[in-house]
Every structure is written in C-alpha cells, then in structure tokens.
N, C-alpha and C positions, 0 to 999 in steps of 0.2 A: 587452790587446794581446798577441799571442803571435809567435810567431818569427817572421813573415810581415808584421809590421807591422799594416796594418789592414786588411788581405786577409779578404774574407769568407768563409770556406771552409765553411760548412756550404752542403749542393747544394742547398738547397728554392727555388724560384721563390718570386715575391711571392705577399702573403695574395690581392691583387686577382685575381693570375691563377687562382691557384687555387681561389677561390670562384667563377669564373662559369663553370667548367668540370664536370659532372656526371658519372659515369658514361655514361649515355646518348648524352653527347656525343663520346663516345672510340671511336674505331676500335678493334679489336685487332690486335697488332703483338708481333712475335717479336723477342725481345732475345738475339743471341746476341754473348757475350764471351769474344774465344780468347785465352788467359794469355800463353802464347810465343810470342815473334815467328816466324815464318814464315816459308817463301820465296814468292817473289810470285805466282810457276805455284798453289802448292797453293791460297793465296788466290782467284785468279783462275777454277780450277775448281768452287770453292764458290759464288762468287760467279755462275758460270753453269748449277749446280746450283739455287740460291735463283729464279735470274731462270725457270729453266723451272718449276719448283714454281709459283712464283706466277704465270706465264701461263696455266698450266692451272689452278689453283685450287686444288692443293694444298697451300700454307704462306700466311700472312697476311702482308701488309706486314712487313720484316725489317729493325731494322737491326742492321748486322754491325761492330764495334766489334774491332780488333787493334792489333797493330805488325807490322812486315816486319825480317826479318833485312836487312842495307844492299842496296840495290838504286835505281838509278836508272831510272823511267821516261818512257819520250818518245811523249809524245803524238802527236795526227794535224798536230800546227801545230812540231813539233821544225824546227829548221833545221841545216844540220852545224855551223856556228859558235855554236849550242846549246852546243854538247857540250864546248864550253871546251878542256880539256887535250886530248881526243880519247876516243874509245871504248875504244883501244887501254887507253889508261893511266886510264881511270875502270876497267877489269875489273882492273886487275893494285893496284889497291888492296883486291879483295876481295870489289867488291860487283858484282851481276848489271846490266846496262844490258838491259834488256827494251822495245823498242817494245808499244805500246797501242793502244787503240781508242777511246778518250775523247776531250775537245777537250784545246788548250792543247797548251803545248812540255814541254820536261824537267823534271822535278824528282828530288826524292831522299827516301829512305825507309828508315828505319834502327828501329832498338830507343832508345827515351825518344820515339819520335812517337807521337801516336794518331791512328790510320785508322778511318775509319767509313764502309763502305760500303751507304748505304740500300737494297733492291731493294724498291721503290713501285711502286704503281699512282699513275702521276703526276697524270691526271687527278679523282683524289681530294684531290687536294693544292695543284695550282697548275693556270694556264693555259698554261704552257709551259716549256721548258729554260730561258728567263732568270727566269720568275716564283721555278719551283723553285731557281736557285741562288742568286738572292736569300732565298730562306728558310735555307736550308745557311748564309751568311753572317749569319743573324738568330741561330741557333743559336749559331754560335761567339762572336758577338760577345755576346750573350746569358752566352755561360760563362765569359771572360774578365770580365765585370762581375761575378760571385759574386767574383773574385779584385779586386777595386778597379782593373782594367785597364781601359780604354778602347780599343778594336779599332773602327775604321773598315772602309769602304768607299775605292779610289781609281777612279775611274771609267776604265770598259774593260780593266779589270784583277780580274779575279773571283781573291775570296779576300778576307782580313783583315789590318791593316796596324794598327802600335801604335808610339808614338812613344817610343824607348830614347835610352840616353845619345848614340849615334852616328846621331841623328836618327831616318827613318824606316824603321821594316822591318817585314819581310813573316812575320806569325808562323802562316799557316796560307791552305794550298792549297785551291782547289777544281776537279773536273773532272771530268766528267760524262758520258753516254752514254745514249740515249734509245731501248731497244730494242723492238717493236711497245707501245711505251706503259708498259713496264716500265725503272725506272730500273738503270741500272748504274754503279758507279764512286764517287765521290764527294768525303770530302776530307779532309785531313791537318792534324792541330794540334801543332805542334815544345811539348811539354809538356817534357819534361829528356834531351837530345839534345846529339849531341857534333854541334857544326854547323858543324867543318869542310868536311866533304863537298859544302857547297852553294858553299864556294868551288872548288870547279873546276869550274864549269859556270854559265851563263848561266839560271838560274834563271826559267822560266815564258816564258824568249823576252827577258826584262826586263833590259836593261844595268843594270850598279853596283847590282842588286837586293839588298840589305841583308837578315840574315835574322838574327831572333831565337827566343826562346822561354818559356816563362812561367817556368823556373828560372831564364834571366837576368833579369829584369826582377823576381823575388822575391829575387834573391842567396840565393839556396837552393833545395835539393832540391826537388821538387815529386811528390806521388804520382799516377802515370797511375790508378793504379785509382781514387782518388778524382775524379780529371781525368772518366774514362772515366763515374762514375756522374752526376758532372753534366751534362755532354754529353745521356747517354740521359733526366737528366728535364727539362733545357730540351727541346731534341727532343722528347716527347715532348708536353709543354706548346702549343709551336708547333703544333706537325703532329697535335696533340689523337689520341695513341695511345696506349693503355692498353698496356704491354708484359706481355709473359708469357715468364719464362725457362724456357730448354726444360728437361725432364728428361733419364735419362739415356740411357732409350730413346728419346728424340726425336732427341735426337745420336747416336745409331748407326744411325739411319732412313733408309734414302734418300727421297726426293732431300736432303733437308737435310741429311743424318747426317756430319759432321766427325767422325773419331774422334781428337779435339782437345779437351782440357780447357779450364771454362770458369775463369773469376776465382773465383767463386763456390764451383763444384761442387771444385777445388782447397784452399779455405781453409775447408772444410764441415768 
C-alpha cells in the first residue's frame, strides 16, 4: 500500500485487453502533449490547424492532451443565468469567459485540469456524436478505475460523476463538435485543481452541480503527467490507436507545428 491507499497507479490496461489487440489492429494516431498551460485562443488555433490537417490528409488521427491557463467557456446551450455571478465579475477574478462552438453550457478551465482534445475521423470510430461521447466517457471512466475510483454515467447529462464525501459530483466534462466528420473539442478531467472557480457559475447548465476531483477524493496530490499518460493508453486501447509522439521537427511543421514544448521532449 502506498500514499494513495490502494489506488492503482501503474497506467497499463488489463492483460485481456491487451492481448486481443495486435498491431495490425491499431490505427496510427499522433499524441501530442503541451507541458504549460495555455490561453484557450492559442489552444483553439491548434486545435483548427489539426482539424484542417486531418481533413486533407495531412496528420493522422491526433489526440491533443493540455491544461488552459483559467478560463471559462460557454458553449452553444450557455444561458445568462449560467453565468452565476455574471461575466462582469468571472473576468475581474482573472480568468477569460470565451464563447464556443461545441455543445453544452459553461464550464471552467484552469492549470491541475487535464484537456484532451481528440481531432478524429469520427466515422472510424463510432456511429455518431452520442456513440462518440459515449466512448470519451468509457475512457475517463476507464482512468479513474487505474486510481480505485468508480466514475459513472448520469443520464442526459454527458460527462463522469463519482460519488465524494458530499455525495455526488461531477469530476469531468465532455463537449464536443462535429466538423465535416472531423472531431473538435472534447473534454476535461479536474485531476489537482483549485475548484473554487466552478462555484460561481452554474456548471454544464446543472443547478447545485457539485464538482470534485481525483486529489480530493485521493486526499493528495495527484500527478497530471502521470494522469495524462493513462488517459493516452486507455484512449488508445478503446479507440485501438497506436500513437506516435511527434519530433521536433514535427512540432515546428505546419499545419501541426506548436512551437509549444511537449511533457516529454521537456524532461528528455
């Protein structure tokens, strides 16, 4: 037993999944992980850099794995009584309020979250935008179980919900965007995050929406970069993608090219 209790923290999927999966079987897919949080615009331009790469054909399936410097976004389903305190006074604590193009109402975006935005050929993958974010929910719930966590489903409510000392709450976003058959957008797991910020606002559209995260519910720290590498092998598992991390000409390439350090190429 170690500090975590009986939290499983090595990232490997089971022996089962992993033997009935072969090479052969694996799509290839680009794993890109940017160290520093971000502001949501530079995110957002990447993320529409990937999507036209991959509609022409030039970058494979991508998923895009960060944090966001704070920043609240409001989906196409935001209502102004969303917005809790008001817009006013969510910018004058510091953080950006950016409308979106995804589904769903507001949420919030800070440094201790991990974002991962997939840009898919969705038709590769599922039969539609609910098949697809029913797998993004299999994922997370999937990486929450390496940690001894239990993450449900609540129905007509997309995302993952785990049950804390203050009953039920909501430890991770999904929200989505379906562009000529190219995915955008995706979704957020509160890993070691200061989760005030989700009190001033009406979280997902969802009254008295309760919001946790896996430091609380470990009573300790938690590391995104280890958070981050199990994410990318459940994901990967699921969605059967062999990932390939870029180099460092690849990150300096357009259309893909971040000139953004990764986790990796960082602690090399």
């Amino acid at each position: 037993m170690n500090a975590f209790g009986d939290i499983r923290q090595d990232s490997t999927i089971s022996e089962e999944a992993a033997t009935t999966l072969t090479p052969q079987d694996l799509q290839p897919g680009l794993l890109i992980k940017i160290s520093d949080p971000i502001p949501y615009p530079e995110a957002w331009a990447l993320q529409q850099r990937l999507h036209t790469a991959r509609l022409w054909g030039g970058s494979p399936d991508v998923l895009l794995l960060l944090e966001h410097r704070p920043v609240y976004t409001m989906g196409r389903r935001t209502e102004s009584a969303h917005l809790g305190v008001g817009e006013t006074a969510l910018r004058q604590t510091g953080s950006m309020v950016q409308a979106v193009n995804r589904g769903g109402s507001i949420t919030y975006h800070g440094p201790g979250q991990l974002v991962g935005y997939p840009i898919l050929e969705l038709s590769r993958y599922a039969s539609g935008p609910k098949a697809y974010v029913q797998m993004l929910e299999e994922v997370l719930i999937g990486t929450l179980d390496l940690w001894g966590i239990e993450g449900y489903r609540v129905n007509k409510n997309p995302g993952v919900w785990v049950r804390c000392d203050r009953g039920e709450a909501k430890i991770a976003s999904i929200g989505v965007r379906v562009d000529q058959g190219i995915t955008l957008h995706g979704f957020a797991l509160n890993v070691d995050l200061d989760l005030e910020p989700f009190s001033l606002i009406t979280r997902c559209g969802i009254a008295q929406c309760q919001t946790t995260s896996l430091a609380e519910l470990c009573h300790a720290s938690v590391s995104l970069r280890l958070v981050a590498e199990q994410v990318a092998e459940v994901f990967s598992a699921l969605f059967t993608i062999s990932w390939t991390r870029p180099s460092d000409e690849m990150m300096r390439a357009d259309p893909v090219g971040p000139r953004l350090p990764c986790f990796d190429r960082k602690e090399a």
